[in-house]
N, C-alpha and C positions, 0 to 999 in steps of 0.2 A: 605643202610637201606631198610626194604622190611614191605609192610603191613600182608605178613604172619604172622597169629599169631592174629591178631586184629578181634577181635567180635563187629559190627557196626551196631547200628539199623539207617537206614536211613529214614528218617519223610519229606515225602513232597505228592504232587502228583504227577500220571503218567498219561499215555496216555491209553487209549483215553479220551478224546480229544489232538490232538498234541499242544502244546505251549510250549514256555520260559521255565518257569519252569519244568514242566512237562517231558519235552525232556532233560535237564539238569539232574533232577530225575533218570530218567531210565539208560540216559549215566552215570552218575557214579557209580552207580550201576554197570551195566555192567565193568565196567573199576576195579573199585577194587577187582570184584570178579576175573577177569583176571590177578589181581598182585596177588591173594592170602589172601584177605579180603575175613573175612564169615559176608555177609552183609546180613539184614534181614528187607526188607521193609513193612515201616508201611503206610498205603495210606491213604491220607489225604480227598481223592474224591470217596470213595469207591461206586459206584451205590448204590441209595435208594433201601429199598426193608421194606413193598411193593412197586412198582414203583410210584401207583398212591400219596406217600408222597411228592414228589415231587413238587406237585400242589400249597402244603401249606407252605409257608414262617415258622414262626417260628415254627412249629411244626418238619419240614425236620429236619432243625437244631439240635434240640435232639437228633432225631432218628439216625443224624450221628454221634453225641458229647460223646453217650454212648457207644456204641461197640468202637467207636476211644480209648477214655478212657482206656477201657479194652486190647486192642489189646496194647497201650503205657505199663501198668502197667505190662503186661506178655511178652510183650520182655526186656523189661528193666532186667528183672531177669536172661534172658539172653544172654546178650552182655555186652561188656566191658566200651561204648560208647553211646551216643547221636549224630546223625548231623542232625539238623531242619531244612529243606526246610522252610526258615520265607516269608511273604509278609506283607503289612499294613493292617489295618482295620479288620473289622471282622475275616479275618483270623489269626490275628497274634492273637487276644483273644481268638479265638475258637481252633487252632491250634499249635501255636510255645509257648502260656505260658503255656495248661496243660501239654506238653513235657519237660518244663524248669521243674516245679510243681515235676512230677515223677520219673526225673531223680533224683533231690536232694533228696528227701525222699528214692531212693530204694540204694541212694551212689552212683552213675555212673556219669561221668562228660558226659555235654549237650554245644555242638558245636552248637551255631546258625548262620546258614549261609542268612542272609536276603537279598533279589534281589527285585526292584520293582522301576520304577522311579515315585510313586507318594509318595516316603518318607517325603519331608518334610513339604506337606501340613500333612502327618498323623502325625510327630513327633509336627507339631504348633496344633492340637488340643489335643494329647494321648501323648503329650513329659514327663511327670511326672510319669504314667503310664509303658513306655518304659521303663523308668531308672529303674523302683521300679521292672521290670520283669528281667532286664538283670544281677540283683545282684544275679540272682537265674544260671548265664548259667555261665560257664568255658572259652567261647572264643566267641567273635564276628566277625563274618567275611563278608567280602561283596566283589562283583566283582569286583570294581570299585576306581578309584579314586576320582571319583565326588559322590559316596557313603561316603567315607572315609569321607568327608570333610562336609557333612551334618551332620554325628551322631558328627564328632567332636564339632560343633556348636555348640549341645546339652551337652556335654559334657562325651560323648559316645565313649571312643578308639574302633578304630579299626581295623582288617586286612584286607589285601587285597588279594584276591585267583584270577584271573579271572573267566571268564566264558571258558569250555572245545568246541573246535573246533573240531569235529573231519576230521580230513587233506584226511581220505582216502576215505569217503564220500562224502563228496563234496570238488568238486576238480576243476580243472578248464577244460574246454575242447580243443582239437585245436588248429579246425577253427570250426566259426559258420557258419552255412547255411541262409545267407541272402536273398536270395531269395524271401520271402514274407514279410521283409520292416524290421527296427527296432522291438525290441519286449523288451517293458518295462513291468517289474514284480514290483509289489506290493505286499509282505508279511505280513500281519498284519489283524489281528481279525475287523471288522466291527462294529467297537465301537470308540463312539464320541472323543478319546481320541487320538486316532489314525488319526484322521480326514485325512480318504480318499477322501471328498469330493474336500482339495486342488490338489491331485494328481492328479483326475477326468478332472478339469480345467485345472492344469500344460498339460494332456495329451492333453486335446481339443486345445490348445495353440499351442502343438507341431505339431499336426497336420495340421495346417492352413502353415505348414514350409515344415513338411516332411508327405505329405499324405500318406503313403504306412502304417508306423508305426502303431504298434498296442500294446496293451495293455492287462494284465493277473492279475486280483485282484485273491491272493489265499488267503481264508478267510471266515470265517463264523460270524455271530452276529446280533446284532438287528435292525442295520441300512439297511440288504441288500435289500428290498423292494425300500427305500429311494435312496439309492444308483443306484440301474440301474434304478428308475427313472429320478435321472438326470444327468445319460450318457445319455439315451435316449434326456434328452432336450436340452443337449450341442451340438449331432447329433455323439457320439461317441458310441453309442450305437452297432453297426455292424464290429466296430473294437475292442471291448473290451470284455473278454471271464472272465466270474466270477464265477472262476472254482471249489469255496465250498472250505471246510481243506483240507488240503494234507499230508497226512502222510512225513517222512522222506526219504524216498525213492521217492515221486514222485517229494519232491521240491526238490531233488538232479538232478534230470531229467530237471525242470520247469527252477534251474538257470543255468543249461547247455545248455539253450538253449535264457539265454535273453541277448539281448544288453547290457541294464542300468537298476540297481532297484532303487526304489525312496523307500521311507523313510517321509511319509508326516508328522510323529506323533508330538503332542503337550506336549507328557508328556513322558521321556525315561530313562534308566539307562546304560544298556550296551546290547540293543539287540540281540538275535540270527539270526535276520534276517538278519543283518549288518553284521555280522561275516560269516554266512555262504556266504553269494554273495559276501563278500571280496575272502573268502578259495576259490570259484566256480570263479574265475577269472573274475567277476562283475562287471565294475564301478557301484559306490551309488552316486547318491543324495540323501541328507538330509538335514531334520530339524537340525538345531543348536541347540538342546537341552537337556537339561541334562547332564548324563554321553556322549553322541554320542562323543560332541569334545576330549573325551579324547580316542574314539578306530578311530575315524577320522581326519586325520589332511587335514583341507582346503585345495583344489590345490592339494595334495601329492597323497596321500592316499582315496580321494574322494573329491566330491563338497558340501559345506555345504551355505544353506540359511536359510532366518528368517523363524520361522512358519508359518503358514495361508499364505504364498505368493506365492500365482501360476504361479506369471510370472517372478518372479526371479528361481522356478523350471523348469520353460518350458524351458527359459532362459541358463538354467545348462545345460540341455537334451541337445539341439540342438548344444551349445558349444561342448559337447563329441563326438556329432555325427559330427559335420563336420571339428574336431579335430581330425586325429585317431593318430597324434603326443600326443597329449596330455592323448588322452583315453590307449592308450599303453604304457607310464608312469604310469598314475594311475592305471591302474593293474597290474603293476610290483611291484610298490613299495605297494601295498594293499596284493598283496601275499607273498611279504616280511614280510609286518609288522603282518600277520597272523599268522604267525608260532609261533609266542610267544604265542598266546590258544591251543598249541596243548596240549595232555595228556604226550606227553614226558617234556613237561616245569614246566606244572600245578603239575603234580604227587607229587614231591619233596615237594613242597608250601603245601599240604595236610596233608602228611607222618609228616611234623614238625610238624602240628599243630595238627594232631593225639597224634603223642609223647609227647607233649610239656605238654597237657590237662589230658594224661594216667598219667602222672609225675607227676600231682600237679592239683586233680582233685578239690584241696578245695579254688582256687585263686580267683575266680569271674572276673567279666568281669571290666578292672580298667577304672576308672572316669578319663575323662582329666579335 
């Protein structure tokens, strides 16, 4: 089977700014248009204009809710398909129902693909709301198997796609040039949800063991102020480089070049940041949370600890490091277990659910 043939309006955001989503967006994009999909992306984050709207909360809002509107309403007329880049909260109201909305009014079946690990505190207060919008979409899908099993809760079937790896991008290197000590990478936006403050500690910790080690937060958000103020007070301040976003290109560079990435976050689904320093031959520490245990397995495939705890992650670190038995299993079998997000796996998994929704665009998304 081949997606030649199929007219696809894709609904999410892109980059810039790099993230999850966003970098998900643009790769599939890219990918189907290279199977032979005429994909026509609709952008969910298009820059304000004027700029200075930006300043004002709910006024922005409109000013992007309207031209979105419009731009939803005139591709719909021409493409065969919907796939919704969904997330919770404001965005799924502002974004993935009026997509559901004008798909069913113009007749085109509407594919919502939702990612996002703070689902089910959004499904316990907007769960009634969910269901009453998903009767409007043709297919629910999610990356995850720890996704799966929240809308099931709700009583929300669903499928499972993964998230897309791409293998020739980030890849593993080598050897690495130890020379200037350990080098832990941290990928993850500068927002309290993330809490890099535990990895900041984990790092101070590691370092009272293996002083040479150093550290690379790549990331941008509202905390960074906060943040290298206390590396500065922990005294890690001179070994830790807080290097701003990175586009895709330079953190293919950033995990070819780290020891071990950590993973401090308190809220997750199936990150790209975990999958990429898996494909980049990485050991992860991580947070035990959310979807993670189902793309990590403890001991195997990475090290996995409770949230908030910094000295069971310093803990992790220092085991891989003065393990390299153990750190050279767990990136064998992490490059192993990577291969199942490439786009040669994923593709088939999409092409059905493309088919399936062209076949029978009147079925709605079914109630467990």
């Amino acid at each position: 089977m081949s997606f030649g043939g199929i007219r696809l309006g894709l609904i999410g955001p892109l980059p810039p700014p790099e993230g999850g989503m966003a970098n998900q967006t643009q790769q599939l994009a890219d990918l189907l248009r290279r199977e032979g999909a005429e994909v026509t992306l609709v952008r969910v984050n298009e820059p304000y204009r004027p700029r200075w709207i930006e300043r004002i909360r709910v006024v922005r809002a409109v000013f992007r809710l309207l031209p979105y509107v419009l731009r939803l309403w005139k591709t719909a007329g021409q493409v065969d398909l919907f796939h919704v880049m969904a997330n919770s909260g404001l965005s799924w109201h502002l974004h993935a129902v009026p997509a559901m909305w004008i798909a069913r009014i113009r007749g085109i079946p509407a594919v919502v693909n939702y990612r996002g690990g703070e689902a089910e505190p959004f499904l316990e207060r907007s769960g009634a709301l969910v269901r009453n919008a998903m009767q409007r979409a043709d297919a629910f899908v999610v990356p995850s198997g720890f996704l799966h099993g929240v809308f099931a809760r709700q009583g929300i079937h669903s499928e499972v796609v993964p998230n897309i790896v791409d293998l020739q991008h980030f890849r593993a290197s080598g050897t690495k040039d130890g020379s200037q000590g350990p080098h832990l990478v941290v990928a993850r936006n500068l927002e309290p949800i993330y809490d890099i403050p535990t990895a900041l500690r984990a790092f101070a910790l590691v370092r009272r063991v293996v002083h040479e080690a150093r550290l690379t937060v790549a990331g941008t958000g509202p905390e960074q102020s906060a943040l290298a103020a206390l590396a500065k007070e922990l005294g890690i301040l001179d070994a830790t480089c807080f290097s701003g976003r990175l586009d895709r290109d330079e953190m293919a560079v950033l995990y070819r070049s780290a020891t071990i990435s950590l993973n401090p976050s308190r809220v997750d689904n199936m990150p790209n940041s975990v999958l990429e320093a898996m494909a980049s031959g990485v050991p992860v520490v991580s947070t035990a949370v959310g979807g993670v245990p189902f793309i990590v397995r403890d001991g195997e495939t990475g090290l996995l600890v409770a949230p908030g705890d910094s000295t069971a992650m310093s803990e992790a670190v220092v085991r891989l490091l003065r393990d390299p038995e153990l750190s050279a299993r767990v990136r064998k079998d992490a490059l192993n277990s990577v291969q199942q997000y490439a786009w040669s796996k994923v593709r088939d998994q999409w092409l059905a659910v493309y088919r399936a929704v062209l076949g029978n665009s009147s079925m709605g998304v079914r109630q467990t």
